[in-house]
N, C-alpha and C positions, 0 to 999 in steps of 0.2 A: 396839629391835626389839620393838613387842607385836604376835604373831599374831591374827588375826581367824576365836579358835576357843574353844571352849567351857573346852578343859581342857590341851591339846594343847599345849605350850609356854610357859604361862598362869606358871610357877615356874618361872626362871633363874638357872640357877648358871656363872657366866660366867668360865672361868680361863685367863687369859694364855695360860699355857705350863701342862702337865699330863704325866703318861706315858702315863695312856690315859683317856679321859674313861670309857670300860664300867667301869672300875678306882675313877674318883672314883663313880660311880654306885651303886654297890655298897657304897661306906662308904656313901651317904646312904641306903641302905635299911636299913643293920646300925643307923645311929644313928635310922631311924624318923622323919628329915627330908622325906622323899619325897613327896609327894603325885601321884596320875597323873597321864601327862604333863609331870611333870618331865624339863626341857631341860638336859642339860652341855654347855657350848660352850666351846671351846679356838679359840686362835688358832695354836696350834701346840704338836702333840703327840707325843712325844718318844719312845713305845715303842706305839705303837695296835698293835692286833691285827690280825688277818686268821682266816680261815677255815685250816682245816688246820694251826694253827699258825704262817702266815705272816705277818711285820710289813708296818704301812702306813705307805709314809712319804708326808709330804708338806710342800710349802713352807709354810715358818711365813706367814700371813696372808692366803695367794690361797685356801683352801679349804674346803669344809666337813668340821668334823669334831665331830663332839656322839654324844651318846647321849642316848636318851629312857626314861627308866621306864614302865613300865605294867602293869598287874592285872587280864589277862583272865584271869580266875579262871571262865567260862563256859565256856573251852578245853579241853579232854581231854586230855593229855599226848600222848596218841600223835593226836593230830590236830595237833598244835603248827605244823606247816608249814604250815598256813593263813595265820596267824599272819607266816612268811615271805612267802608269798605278797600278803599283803594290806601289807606293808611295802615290795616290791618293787614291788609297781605304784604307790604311792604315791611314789615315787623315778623310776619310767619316766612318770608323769606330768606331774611337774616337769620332765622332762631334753625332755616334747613341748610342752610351754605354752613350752619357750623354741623353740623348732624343729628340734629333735632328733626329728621325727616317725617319724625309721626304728630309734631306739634299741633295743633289747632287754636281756630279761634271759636270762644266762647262769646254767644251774641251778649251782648251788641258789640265787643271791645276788647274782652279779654284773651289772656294766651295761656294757652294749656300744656302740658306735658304730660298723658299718662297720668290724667285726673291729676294736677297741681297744676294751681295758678305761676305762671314765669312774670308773668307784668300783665299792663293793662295802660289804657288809651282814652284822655280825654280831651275832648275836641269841646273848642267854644268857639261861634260863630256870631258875627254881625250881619244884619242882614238888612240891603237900601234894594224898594224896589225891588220886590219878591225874589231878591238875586242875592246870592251870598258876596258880602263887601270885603271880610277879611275872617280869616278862620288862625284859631291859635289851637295847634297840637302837643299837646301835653302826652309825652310819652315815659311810663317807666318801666325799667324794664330788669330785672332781678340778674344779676351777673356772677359777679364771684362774692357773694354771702351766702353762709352753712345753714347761720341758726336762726330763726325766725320764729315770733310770737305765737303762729296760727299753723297746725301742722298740714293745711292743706297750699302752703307756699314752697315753691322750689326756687333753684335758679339756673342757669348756663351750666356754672360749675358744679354745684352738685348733682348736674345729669351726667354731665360728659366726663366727670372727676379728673378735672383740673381748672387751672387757674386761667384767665384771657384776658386779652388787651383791650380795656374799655376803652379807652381814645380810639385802638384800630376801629372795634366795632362801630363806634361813631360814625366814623366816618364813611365805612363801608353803609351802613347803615341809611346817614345820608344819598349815597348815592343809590338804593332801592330806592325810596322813599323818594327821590325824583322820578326814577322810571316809572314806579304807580299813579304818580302825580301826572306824568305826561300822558300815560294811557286815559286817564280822567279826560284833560283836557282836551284830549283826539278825538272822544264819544267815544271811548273802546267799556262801554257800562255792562254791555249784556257781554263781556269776558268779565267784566269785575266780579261781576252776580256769580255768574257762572263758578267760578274761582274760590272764592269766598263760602259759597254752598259745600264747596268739595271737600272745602275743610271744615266747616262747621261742627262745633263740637253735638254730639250724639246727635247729630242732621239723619233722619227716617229711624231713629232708632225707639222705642216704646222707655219711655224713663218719667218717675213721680217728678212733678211741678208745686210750688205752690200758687194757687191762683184764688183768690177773696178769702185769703187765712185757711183754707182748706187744701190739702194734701189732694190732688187729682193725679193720672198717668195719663201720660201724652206722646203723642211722637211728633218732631219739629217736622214739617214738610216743605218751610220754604222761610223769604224774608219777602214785604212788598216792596214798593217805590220810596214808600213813605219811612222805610227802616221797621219797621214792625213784624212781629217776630209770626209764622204762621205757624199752629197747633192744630193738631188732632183730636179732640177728646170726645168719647165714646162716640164716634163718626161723624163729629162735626167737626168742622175748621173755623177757628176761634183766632183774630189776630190781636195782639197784644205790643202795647205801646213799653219803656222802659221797666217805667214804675208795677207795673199792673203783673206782672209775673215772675218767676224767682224759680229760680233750679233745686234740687234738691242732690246735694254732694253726697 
C-alpha cells in the first residue's frame, strides 16, 4: 500500500494484531520514531478505544483500524475541533467516493448511514503552549463485517452489498485525509465548519436528547469554536460539551 500523498501515510508501521494502534502510536512519539503522517495499521485490534471511554471492537481482518500522527502545531488548543472537523470529513468523503453519498457525521466523530453507525474517530492531542504539539488519530472504520453485537452497527459492505479492498481504501483514504489536513493548515476553517454542518447528522432537525438523565426534544442549530455542540430547547440555545449530552437513536 503506497499512498499518492505527500506525507500522509508516507511511514508505515504495520501490526498483525495490536491492543490499540492510538496506544502503539504514542510509544513511537515517546521514542521520537514518528515523522508526520505516520500510519499504524492493525489487522486486528484487540482493546481499540472509542469516545467516552467506550471500546471498539471489530473483526480481525474486514476493517479499518490505524492511527495517524500529526503536528499541527499552527492549531490553538482551544480551536482543536477543527482539527476534528477536518478529520471527519475526510472519512465522510471516502464512505461518498464509494457511494455512500447520504453518509453523515454524528457529532462530535461518528459516521452514519441511514441511522447506523459505519465507524467513528478518536483524536488525542498534546498540547505545549496553548498550541496543539502533536495529535494521534485513531480511526475505525466498519468495512466488509456482516454481523455485529449492537444492531445499530453497519459497514461499507453490508450498504453497498459487496465486498472491498481495505488496503485500497487505506490508501485512498490517506490521501483525503491529507487534503482536509492541508485545507486545516491554509485557514480554509470557516469551509470546514461550513462542510461539516451540511452534513451533520439531524443538523436543524427537532429530535429527543438526553440531557441531565432526562429525555428533552431539541434541534441541533450549529457547533462553536470550542467544538460544542449548539441546541435548541423550548427556545433557548443550550451549548454542550462531549459528556453533557447524548442522542437518542
Amino acid at each position: 500500500m503506497v499512498p499518492n500523498t505527500l506525507f500522509m501515510g508516507r511511514q508505515l508501521f504495520f501490526l498483525p494484531v495490536c491492543e490499540s494502534t492510538n496506544s502503539e502510536a504514542q510509544q513511537l512519539l515517546i521514542k521520537n520514531e514518528a515523522t508526520e503522517g505516520c500510519l499504524v495499521l492493525t489487522a486486528q485490534q484487540t482493546s481499540g478505544r472509542g469516545q467516552r471511554g467506550n471500546t471498539w471492537e471489530a473483526e480481525p481482518g474486514k476493517n479499518i483500524t490505524l492511527s495517524v500522527i500529526l503536528s499541527p502545531t499552527f492549531l490553538a488548543a482551544r480551536h482543536q475541533f477543527f482539527l476534528n472537523m477536518a478529520v471527519s470529513l475526510a472519512v465522510l468523503d471516502l464512505l461518498r467516493e464509494q457511494g455512500l453519498v447520504q453518509a453523515q457525521v454524528k457529532w462530535p466523530n461518528d459516521l452514519y448511514f441511514e441511522g447506523k453507525k459505519l465507524g467513528g474517530i478518536l483524536i488525542e492531542n498534546t498540547i505545549s503552549s496553548h498550541y496543539l504539539q502533536h495529535s494521534i488519530i485513531g480511526i475505525g472504520l466498519n468495512v466488509n463485517q456482516l454481523q455485529f453485537q449492537f444492531p445499530t452497527a453497519t459497514s461499507l459492505a453490508a450498504c453497498l452489498g459487496h465486498a472491498l479492498d481495505v488496503e485500497a481504501l487505506v490508501a485512498q483514504l490517506m490521501e483525503l485525509l491529507e487534503k482536509r489536513y492541508l485545507e486545516l493548515r491554509n485557514g480554509k476553517t470557516a469551509r470546514l465548519k461550513y462542510e461539516y454542518l451540511q452534513a451533520l447528522f439531524r443538523y436543524q432537525q427537532m429530535h429527543p436528547f438526553i440531557v441531565d438523565n432526562r429525555q428533552v426534544q431539541g434541534m441541533i442549530t450549529g457547533i462553536d469554536d470550542d467544538g460544542r455542540l449548539g441546541v435548541e430547547i423550548k427556545g433557548l440555545l443550550h451549548y454542550f460539551s462531549f459528556k453533557e449530552i447524548a442522542f437518542v437513536i
